[in-house]
C-alpha positions as CSV (number, residue, x, y, z in Angstrom):
1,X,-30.9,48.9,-166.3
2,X,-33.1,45.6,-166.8
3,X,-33.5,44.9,-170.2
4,X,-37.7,45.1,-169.6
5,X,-39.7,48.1,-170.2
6,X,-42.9,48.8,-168.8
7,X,-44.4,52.0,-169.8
8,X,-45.7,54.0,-166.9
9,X,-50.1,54.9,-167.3
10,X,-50.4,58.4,-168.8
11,X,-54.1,60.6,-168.5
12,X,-55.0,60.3,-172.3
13,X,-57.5,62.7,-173.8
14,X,-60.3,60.3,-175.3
15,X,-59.5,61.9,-178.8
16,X,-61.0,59.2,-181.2
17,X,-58.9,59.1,-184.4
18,X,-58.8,56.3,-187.9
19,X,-55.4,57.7,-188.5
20,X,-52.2,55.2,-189.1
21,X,-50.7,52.9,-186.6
22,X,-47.1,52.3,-185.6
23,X,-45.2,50.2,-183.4
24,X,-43.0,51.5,-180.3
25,X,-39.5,50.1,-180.3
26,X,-39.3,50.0,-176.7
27,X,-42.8,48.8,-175.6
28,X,-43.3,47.2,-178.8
29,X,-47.0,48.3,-178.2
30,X,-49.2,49.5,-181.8
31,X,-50.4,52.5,-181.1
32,X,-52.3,55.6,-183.1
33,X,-49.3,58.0,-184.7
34,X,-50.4,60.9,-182.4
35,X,-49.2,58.7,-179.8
36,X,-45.5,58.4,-180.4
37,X,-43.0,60.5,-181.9
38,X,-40.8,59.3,-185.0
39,X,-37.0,59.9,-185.1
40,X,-34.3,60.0,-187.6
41,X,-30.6,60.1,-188.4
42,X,-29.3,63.3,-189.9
43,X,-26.9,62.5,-193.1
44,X,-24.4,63.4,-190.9
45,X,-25.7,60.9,-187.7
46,X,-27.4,63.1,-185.4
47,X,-30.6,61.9,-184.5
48,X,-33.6,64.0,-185.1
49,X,-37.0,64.2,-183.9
50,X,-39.5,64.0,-186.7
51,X,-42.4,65.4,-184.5
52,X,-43.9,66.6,-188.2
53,X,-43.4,63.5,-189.5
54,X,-42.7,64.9,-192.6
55,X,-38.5,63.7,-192.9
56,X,-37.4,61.2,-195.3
57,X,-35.4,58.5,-194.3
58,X,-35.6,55.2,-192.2
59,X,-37.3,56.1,-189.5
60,X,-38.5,54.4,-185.5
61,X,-41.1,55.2,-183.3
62,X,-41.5,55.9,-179.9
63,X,-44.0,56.7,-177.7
64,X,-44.1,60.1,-176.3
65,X,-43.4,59.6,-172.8
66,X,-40.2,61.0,-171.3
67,X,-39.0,57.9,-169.6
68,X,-39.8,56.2,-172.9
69,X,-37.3,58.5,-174.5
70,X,-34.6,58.5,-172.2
71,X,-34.8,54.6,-172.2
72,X,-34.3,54.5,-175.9
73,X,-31.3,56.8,-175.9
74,X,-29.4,54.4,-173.1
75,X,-28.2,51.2,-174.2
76,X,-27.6,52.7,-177.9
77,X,-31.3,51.6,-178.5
78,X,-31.4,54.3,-181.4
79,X,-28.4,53.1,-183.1
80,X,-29.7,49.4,-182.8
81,X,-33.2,50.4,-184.6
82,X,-31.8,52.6,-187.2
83,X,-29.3,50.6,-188.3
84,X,-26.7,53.1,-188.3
85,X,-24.5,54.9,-185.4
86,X,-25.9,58.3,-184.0
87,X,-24.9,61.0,-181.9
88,X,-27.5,62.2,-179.0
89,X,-26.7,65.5,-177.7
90,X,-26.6,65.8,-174.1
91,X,-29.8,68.3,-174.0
92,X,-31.5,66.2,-176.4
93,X,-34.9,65.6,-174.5
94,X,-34.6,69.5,-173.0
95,X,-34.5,70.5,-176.6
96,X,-37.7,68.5,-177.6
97,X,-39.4,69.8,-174.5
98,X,-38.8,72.9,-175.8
99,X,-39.9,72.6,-179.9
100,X,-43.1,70.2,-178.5
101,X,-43.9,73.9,-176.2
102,X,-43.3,76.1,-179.5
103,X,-45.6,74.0,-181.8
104,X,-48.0,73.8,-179.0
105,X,-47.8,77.8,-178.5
106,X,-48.0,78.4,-182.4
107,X,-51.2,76.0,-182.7
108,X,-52.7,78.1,-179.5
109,X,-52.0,81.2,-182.0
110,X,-53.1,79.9,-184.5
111,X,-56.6,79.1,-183.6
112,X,-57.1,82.7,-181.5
113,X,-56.1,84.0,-184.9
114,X,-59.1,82.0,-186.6
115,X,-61.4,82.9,-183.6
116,X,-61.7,79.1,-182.0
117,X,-59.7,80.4,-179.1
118,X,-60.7,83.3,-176.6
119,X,-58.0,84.2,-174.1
120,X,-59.3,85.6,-170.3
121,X,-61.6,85.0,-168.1
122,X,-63.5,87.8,-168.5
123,X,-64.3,86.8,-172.3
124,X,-65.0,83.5,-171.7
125,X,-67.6,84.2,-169.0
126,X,-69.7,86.1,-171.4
127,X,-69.1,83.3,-174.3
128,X,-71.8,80.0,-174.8
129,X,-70.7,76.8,-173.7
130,X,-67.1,76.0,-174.8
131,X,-65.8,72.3,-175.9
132,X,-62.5,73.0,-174.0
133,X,-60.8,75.1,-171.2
134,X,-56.9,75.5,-170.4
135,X,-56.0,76.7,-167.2
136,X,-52.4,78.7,-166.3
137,X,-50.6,76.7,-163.1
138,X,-51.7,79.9,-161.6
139,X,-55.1,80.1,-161.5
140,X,-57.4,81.0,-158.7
141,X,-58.6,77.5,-157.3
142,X,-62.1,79.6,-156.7
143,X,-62.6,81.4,-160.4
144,X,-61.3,78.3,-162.2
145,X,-64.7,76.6,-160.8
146,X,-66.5,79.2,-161.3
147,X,-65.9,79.5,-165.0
148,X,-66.3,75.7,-165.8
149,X,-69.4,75.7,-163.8
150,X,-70.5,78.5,-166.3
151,X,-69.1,77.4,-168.9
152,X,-69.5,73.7,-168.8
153,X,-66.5,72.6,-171.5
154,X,-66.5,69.2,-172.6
155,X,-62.3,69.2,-171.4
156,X,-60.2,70.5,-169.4
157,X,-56.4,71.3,-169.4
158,X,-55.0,72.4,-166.3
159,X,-51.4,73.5,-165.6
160,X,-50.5,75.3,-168.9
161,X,-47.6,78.2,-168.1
162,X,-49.6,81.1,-168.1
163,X,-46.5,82.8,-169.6
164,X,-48.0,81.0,-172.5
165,X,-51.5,82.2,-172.5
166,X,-50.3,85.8,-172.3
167,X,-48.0,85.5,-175.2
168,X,-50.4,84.3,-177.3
169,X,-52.5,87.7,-176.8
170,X,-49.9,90.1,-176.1
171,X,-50.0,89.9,-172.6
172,X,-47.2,89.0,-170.1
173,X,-49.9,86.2,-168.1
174,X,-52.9,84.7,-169.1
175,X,-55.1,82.3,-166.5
176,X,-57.3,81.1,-169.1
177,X,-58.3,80.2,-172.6
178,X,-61.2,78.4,-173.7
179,X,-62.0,76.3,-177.4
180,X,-65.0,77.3,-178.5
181,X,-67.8,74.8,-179.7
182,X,-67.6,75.0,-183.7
183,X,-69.4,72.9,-186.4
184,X,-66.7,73.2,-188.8
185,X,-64.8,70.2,-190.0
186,X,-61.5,72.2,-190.2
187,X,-61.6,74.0,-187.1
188,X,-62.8,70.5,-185.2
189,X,-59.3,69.7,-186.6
190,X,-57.6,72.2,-185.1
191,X,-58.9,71.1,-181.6
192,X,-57.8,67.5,-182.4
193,X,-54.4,68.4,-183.1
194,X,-54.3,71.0,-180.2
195,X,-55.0,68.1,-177.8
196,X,-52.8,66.1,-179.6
197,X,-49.8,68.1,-179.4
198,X,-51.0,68.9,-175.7
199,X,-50.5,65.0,-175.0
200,X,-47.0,65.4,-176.1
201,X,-46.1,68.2,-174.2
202,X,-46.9,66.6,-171.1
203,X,-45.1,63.1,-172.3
204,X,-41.9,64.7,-172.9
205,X,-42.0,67.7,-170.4
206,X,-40.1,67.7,-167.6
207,X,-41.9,66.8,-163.9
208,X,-40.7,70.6,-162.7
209,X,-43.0,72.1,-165.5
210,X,-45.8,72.5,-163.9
211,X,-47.8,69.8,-165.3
């Protein structure tokens, strides 16, 4: 592989945010933290995805783009930028897939649970306007137009497993969910970090997800 990386275009949410700024090893581009995804060495050399940022430790970034990822891990890029020899298991970037799907699932939960999130179709039609709309891979090409012609969201997420959706609200499938339009501070957060964690998903998942 050539020793030049360019990173392939990505459709990013225009989330505006006066957060920190870190540099990508591989792109060496400055972008905002939501952006990239920091990584570790476990005491015992196993690297480690710091996708809460909250591990001590010397520590790299790297955007959150799949390709990105799996560029970094050839080459012993990792090693080179930690300063220290690491192990990589062989499902590494399945495994991330996977914990980037469970936080995004828990914040989903998390804001039906505060009531900034209504699940179905049927709810959302008789709701006000709503800031933000996901969409299962599933949904009817005809409803989904209808509702966002009713419902007029600011966003819109399409492609989200509606195996998701439905686990969220006890269900086995789900088509839709929409954010609610809120003037609280704290629950404006909440649909910050829900689109940032949504960016990440789609980075790092794999091209059979659905996305």
């Amino acid at each position: 592989m050539s020793s030049s990386y360019t990173i392939p275009e990505l459709g990013k949410a225009n989330i505006t945010l006066s957060g920190p700024q870190r540099k990508c090893i591989i792109t060496g581009k400055i972008a905002d933290k939501a952006d990239l995804i920091r990584f570790v060495a476990s005491p015992d050399g196993e690297l480690i995805a710091d996708t809460d940022n909250k591990l001590g430790g010397r520590g790299v970034w790297v955007s959150a783009v799949r390709v990105t990822i799996e560029y970094a891990i050839s080459g012993n890029r990792f090693s080179r930028h930690l300063k220290q020899a690491v192990r990589i298991s062989d499902n590494f970037l399945d495994n991330l897939d996977r914990r980037l799907a469970d936080q995004l699932i828990g914040r989903l939960s998390l804001m039906r649970k505060v009531g900034v999130l209504v699940i179905g179709g049927g709810k959302l039609r008789s709701q006000a306007l709503l800031t933000g709309l996901l969409i299962a891979n599933d949904a009817s090409p005809r409803e989904t137009q209808q509702l966002i012609n009713s419902c007029q969201p600011d966003w819109i997420e399409k492609g989200i497993p509606s195996a998701w959706l439905g686990q969220i609200s006890g269900r086995t499938s789900v088509a839709y969910a929409g954010v609610l339009r809120t003037a609280s501070l704290a629950e404006r957060r909440l649909e910050t970090l829900l689109r940032i964690e949504l960016g990440r998903w789609r980075g790092v998942a794999k091209a059979d997800n659905g996305i």
